[in-house]
C-alpha positions in Angstrom: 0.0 0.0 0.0 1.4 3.1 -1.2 2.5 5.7 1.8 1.1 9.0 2.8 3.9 11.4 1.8 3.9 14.5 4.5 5.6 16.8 1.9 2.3 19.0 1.3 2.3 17.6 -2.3 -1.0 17.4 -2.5 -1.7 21.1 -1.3 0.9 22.2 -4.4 -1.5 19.9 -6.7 -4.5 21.9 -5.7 -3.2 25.1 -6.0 -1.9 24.8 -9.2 -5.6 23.6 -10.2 -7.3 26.4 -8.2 -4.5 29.5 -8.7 -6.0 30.0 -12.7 -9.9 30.7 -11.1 -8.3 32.2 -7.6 -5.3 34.2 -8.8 -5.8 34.8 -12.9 -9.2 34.8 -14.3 -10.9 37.8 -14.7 -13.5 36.5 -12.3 -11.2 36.6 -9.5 -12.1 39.8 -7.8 -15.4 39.3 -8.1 -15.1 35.9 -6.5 -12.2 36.9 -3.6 -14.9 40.1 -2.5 -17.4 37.3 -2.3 -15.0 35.5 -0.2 -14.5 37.9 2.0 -17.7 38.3 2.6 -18.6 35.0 3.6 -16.1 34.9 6.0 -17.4 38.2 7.2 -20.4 36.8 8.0 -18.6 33.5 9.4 -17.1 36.3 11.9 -20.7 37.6 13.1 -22.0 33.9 13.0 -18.6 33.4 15.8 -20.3 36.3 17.7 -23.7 35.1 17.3 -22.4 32.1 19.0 -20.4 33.1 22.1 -23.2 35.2 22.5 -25.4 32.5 22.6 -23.4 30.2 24.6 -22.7 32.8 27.1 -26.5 33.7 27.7 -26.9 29.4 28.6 -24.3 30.1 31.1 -26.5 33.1 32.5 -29.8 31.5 32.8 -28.7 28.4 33.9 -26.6 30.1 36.6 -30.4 32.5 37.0 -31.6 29.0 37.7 -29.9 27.6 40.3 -30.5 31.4 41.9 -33.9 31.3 41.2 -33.6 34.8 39.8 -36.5 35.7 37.4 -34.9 39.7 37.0 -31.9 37.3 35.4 -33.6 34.4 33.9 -35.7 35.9 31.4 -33.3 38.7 29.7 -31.0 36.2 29.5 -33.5 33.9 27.6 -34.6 36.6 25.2 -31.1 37.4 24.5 -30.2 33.5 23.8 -33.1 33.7 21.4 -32.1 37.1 19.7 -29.0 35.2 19.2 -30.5 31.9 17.9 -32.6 33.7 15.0 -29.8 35.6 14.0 -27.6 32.7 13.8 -29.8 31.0 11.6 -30.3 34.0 9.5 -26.2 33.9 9.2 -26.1 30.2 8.6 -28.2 30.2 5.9 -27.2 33.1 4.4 -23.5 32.0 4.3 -24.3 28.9 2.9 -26.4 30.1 0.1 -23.8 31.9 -0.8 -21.0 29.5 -0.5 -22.8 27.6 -3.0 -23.1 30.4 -5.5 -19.1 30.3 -5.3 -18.8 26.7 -6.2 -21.3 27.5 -9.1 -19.1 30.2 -10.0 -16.1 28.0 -9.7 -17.5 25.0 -11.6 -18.6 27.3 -14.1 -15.5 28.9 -15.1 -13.3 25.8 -14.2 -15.4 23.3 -16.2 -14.9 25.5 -19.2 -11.5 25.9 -19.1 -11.0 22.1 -19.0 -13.2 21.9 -21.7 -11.3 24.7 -23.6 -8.1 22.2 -23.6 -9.7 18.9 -24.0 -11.1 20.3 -27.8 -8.1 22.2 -28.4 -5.5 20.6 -30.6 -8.1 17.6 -31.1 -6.9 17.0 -27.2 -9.9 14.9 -27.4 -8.3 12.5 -30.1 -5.5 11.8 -28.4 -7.0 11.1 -24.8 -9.1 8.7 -26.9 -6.1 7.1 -28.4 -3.8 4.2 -27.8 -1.1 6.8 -26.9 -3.4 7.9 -23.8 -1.6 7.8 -20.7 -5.1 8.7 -18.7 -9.0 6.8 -18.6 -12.0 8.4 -18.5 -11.2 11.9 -19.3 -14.8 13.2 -19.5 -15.9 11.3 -16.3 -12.9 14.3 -15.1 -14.5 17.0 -16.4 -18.3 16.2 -15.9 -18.1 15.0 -12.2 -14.3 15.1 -10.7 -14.4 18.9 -11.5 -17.7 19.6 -9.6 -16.4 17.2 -6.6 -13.4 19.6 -6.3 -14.9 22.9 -6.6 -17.7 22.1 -3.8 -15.7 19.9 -2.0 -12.9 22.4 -1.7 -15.1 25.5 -0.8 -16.4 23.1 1.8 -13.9 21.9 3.5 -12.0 25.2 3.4 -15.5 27.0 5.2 -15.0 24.2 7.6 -11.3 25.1 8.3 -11.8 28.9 8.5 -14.9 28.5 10.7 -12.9 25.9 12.8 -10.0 28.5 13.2 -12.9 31.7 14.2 -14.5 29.3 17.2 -10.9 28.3 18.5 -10.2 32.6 18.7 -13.4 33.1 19.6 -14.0 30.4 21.9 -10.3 30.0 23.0 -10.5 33.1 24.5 -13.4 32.5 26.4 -12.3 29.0 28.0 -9.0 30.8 28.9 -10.4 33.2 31.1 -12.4 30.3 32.8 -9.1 28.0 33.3 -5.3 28.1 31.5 -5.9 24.1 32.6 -8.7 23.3 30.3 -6.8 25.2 27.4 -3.8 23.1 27.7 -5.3 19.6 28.2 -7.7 20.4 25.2 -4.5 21.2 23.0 -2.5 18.2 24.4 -5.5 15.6 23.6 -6.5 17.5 20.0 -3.1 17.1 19.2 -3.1 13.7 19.6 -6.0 12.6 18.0 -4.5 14.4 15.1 -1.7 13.2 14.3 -3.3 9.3 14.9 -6.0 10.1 12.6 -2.9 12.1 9.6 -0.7 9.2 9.7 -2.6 6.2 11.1 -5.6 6.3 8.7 -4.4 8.7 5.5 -1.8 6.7 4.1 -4.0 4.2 3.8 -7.4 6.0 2.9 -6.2 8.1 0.6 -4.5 5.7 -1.8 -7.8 3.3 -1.4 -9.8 6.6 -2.2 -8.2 7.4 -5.7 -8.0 3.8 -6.6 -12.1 3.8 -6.2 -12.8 7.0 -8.4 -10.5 5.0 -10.9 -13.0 2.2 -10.6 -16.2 4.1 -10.5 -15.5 5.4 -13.6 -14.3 1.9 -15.6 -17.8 0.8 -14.4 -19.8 3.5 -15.8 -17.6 3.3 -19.6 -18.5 -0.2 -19.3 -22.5 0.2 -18.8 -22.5 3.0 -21.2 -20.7 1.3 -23.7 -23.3 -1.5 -23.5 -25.7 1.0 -24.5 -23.7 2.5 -26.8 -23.2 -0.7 -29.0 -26.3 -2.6 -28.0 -27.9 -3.3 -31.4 -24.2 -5.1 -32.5 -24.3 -7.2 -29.0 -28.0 -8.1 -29.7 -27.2 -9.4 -33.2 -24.0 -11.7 -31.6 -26.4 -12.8 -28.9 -23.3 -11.5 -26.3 -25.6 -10.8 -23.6 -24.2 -13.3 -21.1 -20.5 -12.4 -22.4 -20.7 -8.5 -21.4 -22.9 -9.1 -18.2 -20.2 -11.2 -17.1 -17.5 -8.3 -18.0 -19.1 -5.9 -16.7 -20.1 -8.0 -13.3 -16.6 -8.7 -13.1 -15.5 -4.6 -13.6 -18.0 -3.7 -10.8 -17.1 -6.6 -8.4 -13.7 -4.9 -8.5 -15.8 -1.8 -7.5 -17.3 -3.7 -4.4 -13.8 -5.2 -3.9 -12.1 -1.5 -3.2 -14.7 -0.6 -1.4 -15.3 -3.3 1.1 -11.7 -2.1 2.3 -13.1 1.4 1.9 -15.6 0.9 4.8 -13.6 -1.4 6.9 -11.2 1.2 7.2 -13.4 3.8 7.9 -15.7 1.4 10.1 -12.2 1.5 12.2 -11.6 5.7 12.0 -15.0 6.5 13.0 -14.7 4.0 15.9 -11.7 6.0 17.4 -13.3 9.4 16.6 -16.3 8.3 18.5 -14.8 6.8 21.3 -11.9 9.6 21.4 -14.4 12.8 21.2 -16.5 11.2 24.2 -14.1 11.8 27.0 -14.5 15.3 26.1 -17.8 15.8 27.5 -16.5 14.9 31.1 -13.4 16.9 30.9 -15.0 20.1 32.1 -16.7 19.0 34.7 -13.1 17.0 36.1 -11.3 20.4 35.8 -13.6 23.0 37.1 -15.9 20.4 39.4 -13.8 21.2 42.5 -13.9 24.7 42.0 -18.1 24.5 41.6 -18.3 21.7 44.6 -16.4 24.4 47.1 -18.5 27.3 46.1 -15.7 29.0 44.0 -17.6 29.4 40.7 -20.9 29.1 39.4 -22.7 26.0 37.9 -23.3 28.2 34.9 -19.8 28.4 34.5 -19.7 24.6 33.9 -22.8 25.3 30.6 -20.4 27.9 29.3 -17.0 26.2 29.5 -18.4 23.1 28.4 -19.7 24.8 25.6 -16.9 26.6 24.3 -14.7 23.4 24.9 -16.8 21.3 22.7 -16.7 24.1 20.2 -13.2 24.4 20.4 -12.0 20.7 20.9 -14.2 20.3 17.7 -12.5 22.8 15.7 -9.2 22.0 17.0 -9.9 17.9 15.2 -11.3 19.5 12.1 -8.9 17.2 10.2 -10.1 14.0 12.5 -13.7 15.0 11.2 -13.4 15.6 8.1 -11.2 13.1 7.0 -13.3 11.0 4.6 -13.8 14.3 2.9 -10.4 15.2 2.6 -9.5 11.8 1.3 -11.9 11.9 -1.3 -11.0 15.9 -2.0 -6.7 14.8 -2.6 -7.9 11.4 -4.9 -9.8 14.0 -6.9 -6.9 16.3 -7.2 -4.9 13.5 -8.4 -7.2 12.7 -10.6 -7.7 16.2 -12.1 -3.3 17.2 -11.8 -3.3 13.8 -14.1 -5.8 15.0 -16.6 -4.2 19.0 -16.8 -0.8 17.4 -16.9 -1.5 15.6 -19.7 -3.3 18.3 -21.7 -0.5 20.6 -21.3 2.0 18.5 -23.2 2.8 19.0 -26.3 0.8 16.4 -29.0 3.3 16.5 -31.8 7.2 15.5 -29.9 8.4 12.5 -30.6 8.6 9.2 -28.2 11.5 8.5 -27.0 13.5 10.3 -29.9 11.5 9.1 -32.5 10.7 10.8 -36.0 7.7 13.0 -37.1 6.0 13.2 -40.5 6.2 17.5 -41.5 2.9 18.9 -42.8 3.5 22.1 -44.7 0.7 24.0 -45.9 0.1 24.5 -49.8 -2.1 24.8 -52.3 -2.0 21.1 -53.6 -2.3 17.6 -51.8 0.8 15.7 -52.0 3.0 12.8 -50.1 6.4 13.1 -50.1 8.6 9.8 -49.0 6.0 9.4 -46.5 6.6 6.3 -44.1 4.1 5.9 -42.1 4.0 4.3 -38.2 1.4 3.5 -35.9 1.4 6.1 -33.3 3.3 4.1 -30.5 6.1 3.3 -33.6 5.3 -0.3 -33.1 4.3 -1.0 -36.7 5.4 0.6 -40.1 2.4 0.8 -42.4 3.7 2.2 -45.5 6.9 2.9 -46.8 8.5 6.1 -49.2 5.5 6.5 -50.7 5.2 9.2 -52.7 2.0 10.5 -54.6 0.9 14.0 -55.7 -2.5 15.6 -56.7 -2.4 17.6 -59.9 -5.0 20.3 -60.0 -8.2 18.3 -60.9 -7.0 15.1 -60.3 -9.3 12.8 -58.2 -7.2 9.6 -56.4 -8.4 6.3 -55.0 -6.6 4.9 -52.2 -7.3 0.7 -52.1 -5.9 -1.8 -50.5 -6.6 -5.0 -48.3 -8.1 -4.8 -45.1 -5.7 -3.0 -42.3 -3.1 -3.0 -44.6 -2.8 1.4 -44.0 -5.3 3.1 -45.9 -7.3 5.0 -43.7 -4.0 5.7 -41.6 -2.9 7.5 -44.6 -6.1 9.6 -44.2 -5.5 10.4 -40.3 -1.9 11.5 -41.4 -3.2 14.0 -43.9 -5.4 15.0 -41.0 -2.9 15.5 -39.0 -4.3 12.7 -36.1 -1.0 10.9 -36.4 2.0 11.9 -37.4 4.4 9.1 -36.4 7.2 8.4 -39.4 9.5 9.9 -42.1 8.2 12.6 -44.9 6.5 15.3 -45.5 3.0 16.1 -46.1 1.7 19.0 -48.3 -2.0 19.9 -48.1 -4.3 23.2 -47.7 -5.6 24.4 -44.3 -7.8 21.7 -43.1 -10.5 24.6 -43.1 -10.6 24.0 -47.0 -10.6 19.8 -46.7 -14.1 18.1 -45.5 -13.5 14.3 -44.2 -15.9 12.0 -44.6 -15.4 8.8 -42.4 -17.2 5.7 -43.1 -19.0 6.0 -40.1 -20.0 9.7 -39.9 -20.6 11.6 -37.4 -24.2 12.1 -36.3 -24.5 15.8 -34.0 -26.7 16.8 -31.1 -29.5 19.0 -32.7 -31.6 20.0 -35.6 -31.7 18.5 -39.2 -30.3 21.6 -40.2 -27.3 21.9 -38.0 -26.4 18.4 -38.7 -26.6 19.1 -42.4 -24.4 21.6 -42.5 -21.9 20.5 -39.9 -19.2 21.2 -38.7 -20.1 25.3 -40.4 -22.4 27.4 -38.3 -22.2 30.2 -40.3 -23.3 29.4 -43.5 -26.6 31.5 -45.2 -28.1 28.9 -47.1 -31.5 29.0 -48.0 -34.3 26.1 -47.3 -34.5 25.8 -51.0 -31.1 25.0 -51.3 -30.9 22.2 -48.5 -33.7 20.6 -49.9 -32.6 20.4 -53.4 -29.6 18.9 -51.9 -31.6 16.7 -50.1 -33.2 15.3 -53.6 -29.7 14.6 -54.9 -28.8 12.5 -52.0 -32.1 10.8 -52.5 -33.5 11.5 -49.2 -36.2 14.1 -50.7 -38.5 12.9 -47.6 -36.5 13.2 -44.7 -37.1 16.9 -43.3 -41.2 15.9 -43.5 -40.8 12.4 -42.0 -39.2 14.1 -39.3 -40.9 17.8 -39.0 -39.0 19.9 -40.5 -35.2 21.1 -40.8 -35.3 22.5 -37.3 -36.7 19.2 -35.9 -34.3 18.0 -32.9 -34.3 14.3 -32.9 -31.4 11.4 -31.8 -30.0 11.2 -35.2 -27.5 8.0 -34.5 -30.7 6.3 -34.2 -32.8 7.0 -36.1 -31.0 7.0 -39.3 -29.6 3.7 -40.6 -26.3 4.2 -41.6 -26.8 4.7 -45.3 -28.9 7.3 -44.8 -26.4 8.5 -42.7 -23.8 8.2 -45.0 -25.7 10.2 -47.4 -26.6 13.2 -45.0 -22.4 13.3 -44.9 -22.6 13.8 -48.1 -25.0 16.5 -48.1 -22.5 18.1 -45.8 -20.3 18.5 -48.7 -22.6 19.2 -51.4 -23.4 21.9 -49.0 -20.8 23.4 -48.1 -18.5 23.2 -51.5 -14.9 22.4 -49.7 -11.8 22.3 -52.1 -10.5 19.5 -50.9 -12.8 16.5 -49.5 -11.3 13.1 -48.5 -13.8 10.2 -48.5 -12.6 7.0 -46.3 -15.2 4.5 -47.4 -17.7 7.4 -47.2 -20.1 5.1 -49.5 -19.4 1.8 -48.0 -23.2 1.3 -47.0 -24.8 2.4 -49.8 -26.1 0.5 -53.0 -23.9 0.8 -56.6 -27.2 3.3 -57.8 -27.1 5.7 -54.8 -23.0 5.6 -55.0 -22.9 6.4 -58.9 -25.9 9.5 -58.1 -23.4 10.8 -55.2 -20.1 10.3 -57.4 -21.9 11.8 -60.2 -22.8 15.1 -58.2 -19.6 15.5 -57.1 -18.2 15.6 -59.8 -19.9 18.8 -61.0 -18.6 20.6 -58.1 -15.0 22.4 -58.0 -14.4 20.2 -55.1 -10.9 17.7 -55.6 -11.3 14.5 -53.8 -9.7 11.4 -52.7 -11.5 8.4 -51.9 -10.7 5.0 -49.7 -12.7 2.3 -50.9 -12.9 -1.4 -52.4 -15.5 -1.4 -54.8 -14.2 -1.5 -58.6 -17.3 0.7 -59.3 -15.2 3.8 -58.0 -12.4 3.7 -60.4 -14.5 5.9 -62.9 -15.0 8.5 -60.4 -10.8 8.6 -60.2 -7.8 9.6 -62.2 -5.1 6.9 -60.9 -5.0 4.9 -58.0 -2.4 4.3 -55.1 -2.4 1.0 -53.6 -1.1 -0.3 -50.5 0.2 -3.6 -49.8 0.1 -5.3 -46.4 4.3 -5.9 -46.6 4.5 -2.2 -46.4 5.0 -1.8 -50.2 2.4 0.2 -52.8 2.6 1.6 -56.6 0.4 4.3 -58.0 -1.5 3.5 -61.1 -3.5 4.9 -63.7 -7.6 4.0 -62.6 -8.3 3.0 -66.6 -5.5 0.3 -66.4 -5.8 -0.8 -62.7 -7.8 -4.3 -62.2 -9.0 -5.2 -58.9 -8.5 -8.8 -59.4 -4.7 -8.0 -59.3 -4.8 -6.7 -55.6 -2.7 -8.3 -53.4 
């Protein structure tokens, strides 16, 4: 079991997540006045409650005196006092909460600024991730940490106003009960630090880890459930996933025995402290020294004080759970902030210049963790005009060519030379379907283009889905469109996308694959009488008469580039 490390790590971990809200937003003023206000009012809500446990003092002492003149202003005083502590309480923690929706807020998009930048996303999605579960980070981890943090820190600073506020008071009633309360705080402490933490914490951030495996494993069930329905793998993923959450159970059997065993001591330590007082002070209230309302008071402010004093032996679930979400969150911006494109371990990288033509220069391509050479020297350009087919057998590189173009990996020898990838549309085999209207998944990824309703449906017509805006509503209807499109309609709304949106460049990885030789030849024909310059990944003979010449890849990392009017299928390797 790994060790607690008393080196404060963890505190520089959270500060360097919290110091761009807290220190170098724009927000921060605004949220360091509200701050400062909140512990403002923590100060009056200190007040509020020596106050009040002063006046139970009072009319206990008015009591035993039988002293109505005493008794009841000290009763309307303790009650002054209660209503204006709730008023404080609740005040304070409406707000607190408005700073962790503040905090989320800003944080959350941050995060979310990185993970799309540089197609983050890709690579934290990749075989070359060094993290799991990188939205489960940013959706919950994030919000944990923000309200977690502003909690446990309100505990702290409150903790730190009673011992002032309340220290003072017990130390005018007896130096003796200040010092055995320090000694026995202290204690319990530094049992609680060392005994339970190096063992809570690591058990802590090993059960976030698997959490989150359990929920990627129920959602991908849902996400694939027509493909496990149709191999009859019911039995197979229950199992998986049964065994994935039994490791779930597992962690946190150990979990609760361990803090079965801290709340045990915590109990049985903070019980000795309600006799304490009475030991200490009873002889002085048995000869007549001091009051018996002395006793209410000092008892009181002890119990206030010995509580804030074991903050740490209190909250320490929280913390735990607080430090294994830092770790969690220091992994994920650690590995945002590093760079996407230096080599492993003093490998080579492919160059992409920008330019006005396509072309592959002596390109040899890797798999990203340079385990496996693909291609080698190829070489291929794209005269003005010229249309290319990329075939080959199955995983022999083609579609790895593609992600080079794209940029996604760039592991190898060569150079690339392609436009802006503004002015190149990609169209995977399986496209992507968006979250909203028929509209905006028409014309994705633009947002800005003016095109009429005329125009989209006339598009529409040439995909041959003239039907689909009234089967659904409308071009603004808003429906789940991974599911409820088949994947050739799908593939031709992707196509739409480009007859739309006229790109110079568009690269088509088997963007016709589910579609029958009629609807291929009527989206190959239309393309054709666009500007556009294309490459195409595919298998089908049929597209050679949509291309100029054809570069084939062989699975022993060799290839030749031949014209499309000479090339036969039948000779593919």
């Amino acid at each position: 079991m790994k060790k607690l490390k008393l080196d404060f790590s963890a505190c520089q971990r959270f500060w360097a997540i919290a110091k761009p809200y807290w220190w170098d937003s724009q927000e921060r003023w605004k949220a360091i006045g509200l701050l400062l206000f909140v512990m403002f009012l923590l100060i009056l809500q200190a007040k509020m409650n020596v106050l009040q446990n002063g006046q139970k003092g009072e009319f206990t002492s008015a009591l035993a005196e039988k002293n109505a003149g005493r008794f009841w202003p000290a009763i309307l005083t303790y009650l002054g006092a209660c209503m204006s502590l709730v008023t404080l309480q609740t005040f304070r923690q409406y707000l607190e909460d408005k700073m962790g929706w503040l905090w989320r807020g800003w944080l959350t998009n941050s995060y979310l600024q990185k993970y799309m930048n540089n197609r983050n996303f890709y690579w934290l999605g990749s075989w070359t991730s060094k993290i799991d579960n990188p939205d489960q980070r940013i959706s919950q981890d994030i919000e944990n940490f923000c309200y977690m943090s502003l909690d446990l820190f309100m505990h702290f600073s409150s903790s730190l106003v009673s011992i002032i506020a309340f220290g003072v008071v017990l130390w005018s009633i007896s130096h003796n009960l200040v010092v055995v309360l320090i000694l026995y705080a202290g204690m319990g402490i530094l049992i609680t630090t060392v005994g339970f933490g190096r063992i809570l914490i690591p058990l802590r951030t090993e059960q976030l880890k698997r959490e989150a495996n359990f929920r990627f494993g129920v959602v991908r069930i849902r996400e694939n459930a027509e493909s496990i329905a149709f191999y009859g793998g019911d039995n197979r993923e229950l199992n998986n996933v049964r065994q994935i959450f039994q490791s779930v159970l597992s962690n946190y059997n150990q979990i609760i025995h361990w803090e079965r065993n801290l709340r045990f001591f915590s109990n049985g330590y903070q019980v000795i402290t309600w006799i304490l007082p009475a030991v200490i002070l009873g002889p002085r209230i048995l000869s007549g020294e001091t009051e018996v309302g002395i006793l209410i008071e000092a008892r009181g402010a002890f119990n206030i004080v010995f509580t804030s004093l074991i903050v740490i032996v209190r909250e320490f679930g929280d913390i735990t759970r607080l430090v294994a979400g830092i770790e969690r969150l220091g992994s994920l911006e650690k590995v945002l902030e590093e760079p996407k494109t230096s080599p492993i371990d003093g490998n080579t990288t492919i160059d992409t210049i920008e330019d006005s033509s396509l072309s592959l220069e002596h390109i040899t391509l890797q798999t990203p963790n340079y385990n496996r050479t693909l291609v080698k020297d190829v070489s291929v350009e794209m005269q003005s005009g010229e249309r290319l087919l990329i075939v080959g057998v199955s995983g022999c590189g083609k579609s790895s060519i593609v992600r080079a173009i794209a940029g996604l990996w760039n592991s190898g020898t060569g150079t690339i030379h392609r436009p802006k990838l503004g002015e190149i549309l990609f169209l995977p085999q399986r496209p992507y379907m968006i979250l909203g209207s028929l509209r905006d998944q028409l014309l994705y990824p633009s947002t800005n283009l003016n095109i009429s309703d005329l125009e989209i449906y006339e598009v529409l017509k040439q995909v041959n889905l003239p039907e689909l805006a009234e089967r659904f509503g409308g071009l603004d209807a808003i429906e789940d469109w991974d599911h409820v499109l088949s994947i050739g309609e799908q593939q031709r709304v992707a196509f739409a996308r480009l007859l739309l949106t006229h790109p110079r460049y568009a690269i088509l990885d088997e963007a016709t694959s589910a579609l029958d030789v009629k609807n291929e030849q009527s989206l190959y024909n239309h393309l054709q009488k666009l500007s556009t310059i294309y490459l195409s990944v595919g298998h089908r003979p049929t597209l050679l008469q949509y291309h100029h010449k054809v570069l084939e890849v062989h699975d022993d990392e060799t290839w030749r580039v031949i014209s499309a009017k000479d090339y036969n299928f039948m000779s593919m390797n």
